[in-house]
N, C-alpha and C positions, 0 to 999 in steps of 0.2 A: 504494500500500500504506500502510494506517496506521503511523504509527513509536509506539511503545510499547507496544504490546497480543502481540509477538511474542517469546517465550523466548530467551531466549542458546542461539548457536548457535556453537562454538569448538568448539578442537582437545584430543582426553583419549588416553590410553595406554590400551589394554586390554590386560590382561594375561591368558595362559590357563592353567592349571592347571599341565599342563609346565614355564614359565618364557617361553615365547615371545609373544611382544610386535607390537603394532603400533599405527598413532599411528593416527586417522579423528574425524571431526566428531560431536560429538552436542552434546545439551541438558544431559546426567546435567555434575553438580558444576561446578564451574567452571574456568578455561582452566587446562588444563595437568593435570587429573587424574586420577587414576589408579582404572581399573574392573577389579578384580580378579573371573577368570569363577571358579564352582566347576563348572560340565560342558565337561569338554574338546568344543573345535568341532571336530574332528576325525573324532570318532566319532558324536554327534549328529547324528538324520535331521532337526533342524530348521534347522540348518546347512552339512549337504553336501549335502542336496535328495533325499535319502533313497537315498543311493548302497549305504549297509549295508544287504544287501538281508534281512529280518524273515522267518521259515520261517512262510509261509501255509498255511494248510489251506483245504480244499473244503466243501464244505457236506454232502456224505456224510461226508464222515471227520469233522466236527463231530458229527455225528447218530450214530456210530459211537462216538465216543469216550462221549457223554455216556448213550446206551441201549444199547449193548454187551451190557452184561451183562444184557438181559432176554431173553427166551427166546420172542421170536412166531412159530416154525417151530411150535410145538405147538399147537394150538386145542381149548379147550375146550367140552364136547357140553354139552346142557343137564341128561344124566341124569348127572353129575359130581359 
């Protein structure tokens, strides 16, 4: 491996919105500092692996929602 071409790699605090804390390894600031989160990882699908399960809809109740209110039971004649 080359020696100089590779970022500082140490120990930082992150801290999460709540107030709770853990130490791990990254690149950000240097040894010993502190990464204050603003999204709780808690609730975040990009940090529990999408455990919050999101209310999906189907592809009729899409089509439902968005043309609902037009009226294609009636068809019109051409002497209208």
């Amino acid at each position: 491996m080359k020696q100089g071409i590779h970022p500082a790699y140490h120990k930082i605090t992150v801290v999460a919105p709540d107030g709770s804390s853990f130490e791990t390894r990254s690149c950000y600031g240097k040894e010993g500092a502190t990464l204050q989160l603003d999204v709780d990882i808690t609730t975040h699908p990009a940090w529990n692996a999408g455990k919050v399960i999101l209310k999906r809809t189907g592809q009729m109740d899409k089509f439902a929602n968005k043309f609902g209110s037009m009226n294609f039971s009636a068809k019109k004649t051409a002497t209208e």
